[in-house]
N, C-alpha and C positions, 0 to 999 in steps of 0.2 A: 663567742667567736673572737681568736684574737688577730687586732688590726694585722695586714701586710708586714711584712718587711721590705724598706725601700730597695727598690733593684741598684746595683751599685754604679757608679760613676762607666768607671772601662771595666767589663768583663771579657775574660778573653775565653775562646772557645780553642784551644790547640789540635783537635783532630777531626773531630766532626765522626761522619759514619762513612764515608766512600774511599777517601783520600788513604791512602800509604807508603812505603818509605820507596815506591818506583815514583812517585810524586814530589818526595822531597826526605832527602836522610835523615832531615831533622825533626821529623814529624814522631811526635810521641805515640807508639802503641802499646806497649808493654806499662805497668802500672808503676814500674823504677822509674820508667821515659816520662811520664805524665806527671809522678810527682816531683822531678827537678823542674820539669817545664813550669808546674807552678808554682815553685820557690824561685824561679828565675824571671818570671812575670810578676809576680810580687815585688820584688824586688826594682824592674823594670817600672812600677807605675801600676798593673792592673789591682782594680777592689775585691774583683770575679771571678769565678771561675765557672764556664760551661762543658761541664763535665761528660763525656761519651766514653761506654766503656768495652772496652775488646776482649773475644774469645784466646779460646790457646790456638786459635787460626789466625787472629789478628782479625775476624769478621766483626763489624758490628753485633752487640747487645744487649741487650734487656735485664739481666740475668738480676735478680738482684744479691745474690750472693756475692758478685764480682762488683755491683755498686757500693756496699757496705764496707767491703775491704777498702774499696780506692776511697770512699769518704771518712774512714777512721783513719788511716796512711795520710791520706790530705789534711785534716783536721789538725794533725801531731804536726806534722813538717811545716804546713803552712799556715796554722793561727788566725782566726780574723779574717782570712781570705771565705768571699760570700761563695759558699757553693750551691752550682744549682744544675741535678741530672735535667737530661734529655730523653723522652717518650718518643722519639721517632719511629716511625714504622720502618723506612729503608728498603720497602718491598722484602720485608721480612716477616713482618709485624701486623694483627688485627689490629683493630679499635679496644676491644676487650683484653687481648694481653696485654696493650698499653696501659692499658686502666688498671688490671690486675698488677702489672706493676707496681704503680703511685700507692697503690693501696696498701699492699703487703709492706714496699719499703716505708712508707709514710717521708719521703724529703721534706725539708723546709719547703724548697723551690723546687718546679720542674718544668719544662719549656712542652708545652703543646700544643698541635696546629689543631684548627677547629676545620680544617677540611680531611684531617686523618680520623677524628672523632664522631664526624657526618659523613663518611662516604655514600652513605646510602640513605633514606627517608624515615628508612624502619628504624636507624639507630638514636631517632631521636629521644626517646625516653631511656635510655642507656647513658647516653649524654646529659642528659639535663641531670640523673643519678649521681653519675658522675662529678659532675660541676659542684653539684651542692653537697656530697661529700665532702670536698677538695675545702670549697671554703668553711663547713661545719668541724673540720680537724687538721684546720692550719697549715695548709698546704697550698704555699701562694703557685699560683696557674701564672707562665708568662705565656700569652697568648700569639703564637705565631701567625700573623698574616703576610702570604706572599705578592699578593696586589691591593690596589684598592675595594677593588672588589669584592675580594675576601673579606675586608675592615668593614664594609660595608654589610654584609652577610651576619659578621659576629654583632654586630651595633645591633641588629636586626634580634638577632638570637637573643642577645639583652634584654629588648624590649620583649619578647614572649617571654621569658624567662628560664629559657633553656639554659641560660649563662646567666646566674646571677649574682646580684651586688649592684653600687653605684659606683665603685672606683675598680680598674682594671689595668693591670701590668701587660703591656703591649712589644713584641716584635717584630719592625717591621722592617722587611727583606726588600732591598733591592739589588736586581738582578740575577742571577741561578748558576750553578753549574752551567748548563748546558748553552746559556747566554753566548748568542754572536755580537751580541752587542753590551758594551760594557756600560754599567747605572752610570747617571748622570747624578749630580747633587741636587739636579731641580726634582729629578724624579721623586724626591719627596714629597712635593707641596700634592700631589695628587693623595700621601695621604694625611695629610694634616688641613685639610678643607673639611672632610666629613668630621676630623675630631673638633674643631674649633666649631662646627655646627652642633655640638652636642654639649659644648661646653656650660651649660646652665644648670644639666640635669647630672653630666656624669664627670668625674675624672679620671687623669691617665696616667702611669709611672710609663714612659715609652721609651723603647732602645732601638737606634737602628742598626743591622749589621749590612755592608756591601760585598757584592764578589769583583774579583779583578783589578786591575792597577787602581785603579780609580777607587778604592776600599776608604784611602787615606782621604780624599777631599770627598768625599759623600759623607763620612763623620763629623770632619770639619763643621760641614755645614746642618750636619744633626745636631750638635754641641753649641752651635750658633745659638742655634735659634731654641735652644734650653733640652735639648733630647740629651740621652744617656747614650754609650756607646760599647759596641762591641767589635771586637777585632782580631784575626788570629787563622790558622791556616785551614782552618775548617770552611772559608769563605776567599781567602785571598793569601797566597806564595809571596805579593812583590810588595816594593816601596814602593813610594809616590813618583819615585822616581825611574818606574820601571823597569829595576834593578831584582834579581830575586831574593827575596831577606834569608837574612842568615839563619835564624831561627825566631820563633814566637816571642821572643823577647825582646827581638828587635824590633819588629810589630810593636809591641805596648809601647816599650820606648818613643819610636816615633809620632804614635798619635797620643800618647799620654803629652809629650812636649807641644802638638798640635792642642792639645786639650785646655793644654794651662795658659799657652797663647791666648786663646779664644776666652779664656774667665781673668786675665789680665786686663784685657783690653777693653772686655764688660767693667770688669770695677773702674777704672780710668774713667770709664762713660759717663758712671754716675757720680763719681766724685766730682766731675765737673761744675760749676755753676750756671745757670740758666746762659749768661752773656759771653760764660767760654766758650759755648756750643754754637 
């Protein structure tokens, strides 16, 4: 079994599955659009890239013929940029196509939710199949949870062993599309209680991404407090400053310069001496 590969610092997700160019012109669909967008996030600051990939409608999916292309096209242009597809359903999608996906393409990395992989009771021995493929042929799982609850659920699945391993790449969501109410930065600590409870037995590689204005100061304070980050229009359109971004580069931009703040200001800390402090 070969260990992980570490999730990267800023990955950026440029389209997501919903969003399109009545949402923002900038928005990469086509596989020309997606590959400058992440030569110009490279460039911008991101390590990442959260890959989603569109029909000749411009609809979300799965295809993996259309993943293969965009990951050798990516691969050529952008070098060293970590790539990692997306298994979302999108009200498109089973559990079982998902899976038949990972499997047929084999990715390094693929993001998938443990509530699209359990929708039902019966799919648990699917799942746990699943799982332990993934980790027996090197296919790091980032683990999507969209509440605590959820975190709580897969911790759960852990211990049965429907999910296993003792170290797990995690992301965690706050806020939604559909959100009236925009994530807060504290909305975090709801889930980093159950992971610091766990911390004897297991560890975590974890990313958070935010939706809405507020994207920029919810990373902030994931990168504070030592999380990985993700950013980009598949989650949030604006600046911090409630402005709308120009494009995904400007995204990375801004919170890559938020990023380096936050690991400046860490080393300063400890360069310190006991009586500077």
């Amino acid at each position: 079994m070969t260990p992980s590969r570490p999730l990267p610092r800023l990955m950026v997700a440029p389209n997501g599955a919903r969003r399109g160019k009545a949402d923002h012109k900038a928005l990469p669909i086509t596989l020309e659009e997606i590959v400058a967008t992440a030569v110009a996030c490279q460039k911008a600051g991101a390590d990442g890239l959260h890959l989603h990939v569109r029909d000749k409608e411009g609809k979300h999916s799965l295809d993996t013929g259309l993943y293969r292309e965009a990951m050798t096209a990516l691969e050529h242009a952008a070098p060293d940029l970590f790539l990692q597809v997306t298994s979302e359903a999108a009200g498109r999608y089973s559990a079982d196509a998902q899976q038949a996906m990972i499997r047929e393409l084999r990715p390094p990395s693929a993001s998938v939710a443990l509530r699209e992989m359990l929708c039902a009771s019966t799919e648990v021995d699917s799942a746990r199949a699943f799982y332990a493929w993934a980790q027996d042929n090197g296919v790091d799982v980032q683990h999507i949870v969209y509440t605590a609850e959820e975190l709580r659920w897969l911790l759960e699945c852990i211990d049965q062993e429907v999910v296993p391993g003792t170290h797990h790449q995690l992301q965690l969501v706050l806020g939604s599309y559909a959100g009236s109410v925009l994530p807060r930065p504290c909305d975090l600590e709801a889930y980093l209680a159950p992971l610091n409870a766990r911390s004897a037995d297991l560890t975590f590689d974890w990313m958070v991404c935010a939706f809405g204005s507020t994207e920029t100061a919810c990373l902030a304070h994931a990168a504070a407090l030592g999380g990985k980050v993700r950013v980009g229009f598949e989650n949030s359109l604006w600046n911090a400053d409630g402005t709308l971004a120009r494009d995904n580069a400007a995204r990375v931009a801004e919170v890559c310069a938020v990023l380096d703040e936050t690991a400046s200001v860490h080393k300063a800390g400890q360069t310190l001496s006991p009586g500077d402090r």
